[in-house]
N, C-alpha and C positions, 0 to 999 in steps of 0.2 A: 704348249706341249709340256709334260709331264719332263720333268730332267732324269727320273728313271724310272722305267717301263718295265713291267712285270708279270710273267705268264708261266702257267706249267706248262711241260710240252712234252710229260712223260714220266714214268716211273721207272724205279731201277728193278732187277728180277728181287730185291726183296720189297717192294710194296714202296721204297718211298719216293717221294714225291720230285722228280727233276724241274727246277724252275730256271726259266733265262731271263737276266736280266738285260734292257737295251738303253745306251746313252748315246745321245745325239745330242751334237753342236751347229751354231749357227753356218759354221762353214761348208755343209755338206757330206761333214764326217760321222759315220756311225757305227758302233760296236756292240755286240752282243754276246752274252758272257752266260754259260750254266754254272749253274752251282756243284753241278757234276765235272769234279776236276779243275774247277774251274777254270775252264776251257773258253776259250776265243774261238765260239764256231764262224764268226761274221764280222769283216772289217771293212767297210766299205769308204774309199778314198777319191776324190773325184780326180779326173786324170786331165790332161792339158785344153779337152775342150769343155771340161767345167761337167764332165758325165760322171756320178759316181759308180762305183765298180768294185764289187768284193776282191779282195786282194789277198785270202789267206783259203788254203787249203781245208776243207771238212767235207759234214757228210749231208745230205739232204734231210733224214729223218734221223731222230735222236737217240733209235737203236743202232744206228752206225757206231757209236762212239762206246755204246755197252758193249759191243763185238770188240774182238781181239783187233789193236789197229798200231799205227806207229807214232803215237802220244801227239793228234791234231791238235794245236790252240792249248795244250794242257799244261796245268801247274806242275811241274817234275820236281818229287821230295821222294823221301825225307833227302836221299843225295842224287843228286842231279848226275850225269853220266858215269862210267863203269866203276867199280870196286874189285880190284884183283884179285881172283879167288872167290870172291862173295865174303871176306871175313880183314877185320882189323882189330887192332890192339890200343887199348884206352886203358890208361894208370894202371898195365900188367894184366888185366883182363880182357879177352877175348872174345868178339863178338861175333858170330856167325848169321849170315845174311841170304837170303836166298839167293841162287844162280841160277837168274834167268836169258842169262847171254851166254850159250858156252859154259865157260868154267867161269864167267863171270856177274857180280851182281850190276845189273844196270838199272839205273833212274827210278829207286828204291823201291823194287820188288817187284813179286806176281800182282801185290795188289797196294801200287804207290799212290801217291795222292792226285795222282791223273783218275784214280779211281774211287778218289773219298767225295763224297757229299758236303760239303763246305756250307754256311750255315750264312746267309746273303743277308747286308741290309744297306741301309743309303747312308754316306758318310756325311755326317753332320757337318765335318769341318771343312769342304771344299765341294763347289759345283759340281754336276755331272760328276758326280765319285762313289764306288761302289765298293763297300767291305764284304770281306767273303773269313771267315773264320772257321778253322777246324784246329783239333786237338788230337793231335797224334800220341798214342796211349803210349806207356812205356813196355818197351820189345814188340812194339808192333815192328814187323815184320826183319823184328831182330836189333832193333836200334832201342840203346837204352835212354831214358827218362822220359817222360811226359813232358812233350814239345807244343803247346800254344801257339799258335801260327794264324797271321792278319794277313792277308792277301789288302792290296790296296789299288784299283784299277780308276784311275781319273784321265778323261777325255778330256782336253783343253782346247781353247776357242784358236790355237794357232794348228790347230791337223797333227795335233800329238796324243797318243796314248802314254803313259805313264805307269811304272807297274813298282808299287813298293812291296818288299817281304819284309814281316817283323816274327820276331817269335823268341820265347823263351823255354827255360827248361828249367827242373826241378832235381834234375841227375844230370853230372859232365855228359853231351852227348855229341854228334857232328851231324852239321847240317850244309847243305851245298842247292839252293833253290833256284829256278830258270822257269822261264816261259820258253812255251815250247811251241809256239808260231812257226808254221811254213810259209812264206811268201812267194807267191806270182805277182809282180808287180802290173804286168800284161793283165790279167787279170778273164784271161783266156787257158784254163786250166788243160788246156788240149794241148797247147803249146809246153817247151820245157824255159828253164832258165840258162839256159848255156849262153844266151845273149843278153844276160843283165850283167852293168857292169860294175865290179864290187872293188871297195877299197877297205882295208884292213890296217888299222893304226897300230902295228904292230910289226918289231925291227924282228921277233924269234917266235919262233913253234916248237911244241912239242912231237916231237916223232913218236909212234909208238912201235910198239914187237906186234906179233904177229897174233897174240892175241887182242889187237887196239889199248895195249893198256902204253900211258906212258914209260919210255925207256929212262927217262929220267933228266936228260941230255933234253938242255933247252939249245934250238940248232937256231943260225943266222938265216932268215928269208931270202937271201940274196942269193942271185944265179939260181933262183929256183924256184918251180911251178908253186911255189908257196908265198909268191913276193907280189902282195896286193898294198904294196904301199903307196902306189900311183893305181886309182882305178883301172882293170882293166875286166874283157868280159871274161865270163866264169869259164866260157869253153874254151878258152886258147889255149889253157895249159892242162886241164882237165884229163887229157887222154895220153899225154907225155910219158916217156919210159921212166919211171921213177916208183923204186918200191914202194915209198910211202902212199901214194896216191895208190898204187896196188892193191895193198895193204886195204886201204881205206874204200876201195872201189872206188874210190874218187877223194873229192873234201871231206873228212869227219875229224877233224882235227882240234883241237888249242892251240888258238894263238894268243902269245903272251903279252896284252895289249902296255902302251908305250905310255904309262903314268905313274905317279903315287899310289899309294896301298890306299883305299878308298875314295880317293879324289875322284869327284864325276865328271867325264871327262867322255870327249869321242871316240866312239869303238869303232864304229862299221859306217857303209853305206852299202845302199843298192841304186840303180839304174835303168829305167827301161826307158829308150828313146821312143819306140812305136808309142807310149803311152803318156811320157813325160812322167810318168812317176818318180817322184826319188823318196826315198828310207835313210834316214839317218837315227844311227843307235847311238847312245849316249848311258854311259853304264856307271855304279861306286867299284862294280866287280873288276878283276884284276885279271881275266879271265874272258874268249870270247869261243866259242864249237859253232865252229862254222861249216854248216853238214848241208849238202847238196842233194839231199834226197834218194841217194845213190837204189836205197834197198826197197822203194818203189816199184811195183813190180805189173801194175797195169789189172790186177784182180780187185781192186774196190774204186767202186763207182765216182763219176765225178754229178754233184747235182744237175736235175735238168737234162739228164740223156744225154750230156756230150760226152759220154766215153768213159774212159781210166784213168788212172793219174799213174803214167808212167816213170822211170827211171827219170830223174831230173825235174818231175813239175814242179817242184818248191824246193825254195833255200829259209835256211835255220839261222838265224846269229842267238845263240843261247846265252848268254851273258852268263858266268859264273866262275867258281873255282876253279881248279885244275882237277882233273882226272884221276883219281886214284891217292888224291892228297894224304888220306888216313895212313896209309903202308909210304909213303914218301916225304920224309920229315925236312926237307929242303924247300918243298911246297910250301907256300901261303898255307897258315894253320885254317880248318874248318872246323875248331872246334866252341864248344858253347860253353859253359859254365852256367850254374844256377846263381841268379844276381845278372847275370849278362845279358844284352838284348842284342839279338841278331837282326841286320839292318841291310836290306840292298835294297838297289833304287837302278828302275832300266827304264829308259823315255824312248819310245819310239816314233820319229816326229817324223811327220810326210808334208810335201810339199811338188810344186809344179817346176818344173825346167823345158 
């Protein structure tokens, strides 16, 4: 078999051409990747009796993801979750962004790179590995310089996906990149995750106001429904009287993962005993948006006739910066310079228990 597999499987509404690419390892793991967004519509993991089983949230046919949806499998840029206002300020000039959350910009725009066409080929320098390239023009959709950007997805022979961002720029600009994966470890999308059990390598979170943006105030996890420092399942504290989870309808938070400024290191897990599935994230990001699917709402299809994907069918570990970094200068900087290369690195490795 072919180490990467290559089909169209659709056009976008201007005529061009959607293609998926698929890598498969000896292990029983397989993924499959469009060039549209480059998105994770397919992730299939085998589970304690040796069955593979899709394990990430998408749509059956590949006008699902042309439809307005909540960023399935998808590359999220130019900046990965909210911007306060839709607008920040670089060497005295102001940059104005759209506001598509609220009074907020989120996961860079009406039309972010969950919605660019990325230009796919097979990475010479490592098995099973798939480069996906696009160029984000300068002020596309408000962000200055012409940004260069390698998407880098390799399947590895231990049940890991692997996911590198590089990119450069030609103007000072800020960049903040995530994969944007929902997981059901179940692998039963009818079902929700309240019963997977998640551990977060992280002693502080960020709270937000009431419009989700950070308050600024990195708060202790301790005595509170925010304290997954010892595994535990998602819904025991989920529904707890606590504004923030309020706030949030649930998990949509940062948390402030417990390492060095790019050291890759253990971010998360996940847990599902009916299936044995376990997810272990491993990030450079200093940064984890751990979002519960909260705003799921049971109106688009799950593949195969089994229903909706309601409130809670998948959870998110987004590896990235913090939230709102540009307008909070105490933040980790997300900015790029021309000469600079922007680098993250997120491995998401599964395994049996």
């Amino acid at each position: 078999m072919e180490e990467l597999q290559k089909k169209v499987v659709g056009k976008t509404p201007e005529g061009a051409v959607i293609e998926q690419y698929t890598l498969t390892n000896s292990g029983g793991m397989q993924v499959a990747i469009f060039n549209y967004g480059g998105r994770i519509v397919s992730l299939k993991v085998p589970d304690k009796k040796g069955v593979s089983g899709n394990v990430v949230l998408g749509f059956e046919k590949t006008e699902g993801y042309l439809k307005e949806n909540p960023f399935f499998g998808a590359i999220v840029g130019r900046y990965a979750n909210r911007i306060a206002r839709g607008e920040f300020t670089l060497d005295g000039e102001k940059f104005v962004l759209p506001r598509n959350n609220g009074q907020n910009h989120l996961h860079g725009g009406d039309k972010g790179f969950d919605k660019a066409l990325w230009t796919g080929e097979k990475n010479k320098e490592a098995k099973n590995s798939l480069q996906l390239h696009y160029v984000s023009k300068h002020m596309e959709q408000g962000y200055p310089g012409n940004l260069r950007c390698t998407t880098t997805y390799t399947l590895h022979e231990d049940n890991s996906l692997e996911v590198i961002f590089e990119a450069t720029t030609d103007k000072a600009t800020i960049v903040n990149l995530t994969q944007h994966s929902y997981f059901n470890l179940s692998g039963d999308f009818s079902s929700n995750i309240l019963d997977h059990d998640v551990e977060i390598n992280a002693a502080k979170y960020l709270p937000v106001n009431p419009h989700i943006i950070p308050t600024g105030e990195m708060k202790s996890v301790l005595n509170s429904p925010f304290d997954f420092v010892e595994p535990k399942p998602v819904g025991r504290d989920i529904t707890a009287v606590d504004e923030q989870l309020q706030l949030g309808l649930g998990y949509d938070h940062c948390w402030i993962l417990n390492k060095e400024e790019k050291e890759f290191t253990f971010a998360a897990s996940a847990y599902h005993a009916g299936s044995g599935r376990m997810l272990k994230v491993f990030t450079t990001e200093p940064g984890v948006q751990f979002y519960t699917g909260n705003f799921l709402d049971s109106t688009l299809p799950i593949p195969g006739g089994a229903g909706t994907y309601g409130k809670h069918s998948g959870l998110c570990f987004e590896t990235q910066h913090y939230p709102d970094s540009p307008n909070q200068p105490e933040f980790p900087s997300v900015r790029l310079n021309p000469g600079e290369k922007y680098y993250s690195r997120t491995r998401f490795a599964f395994s049996v228990e």
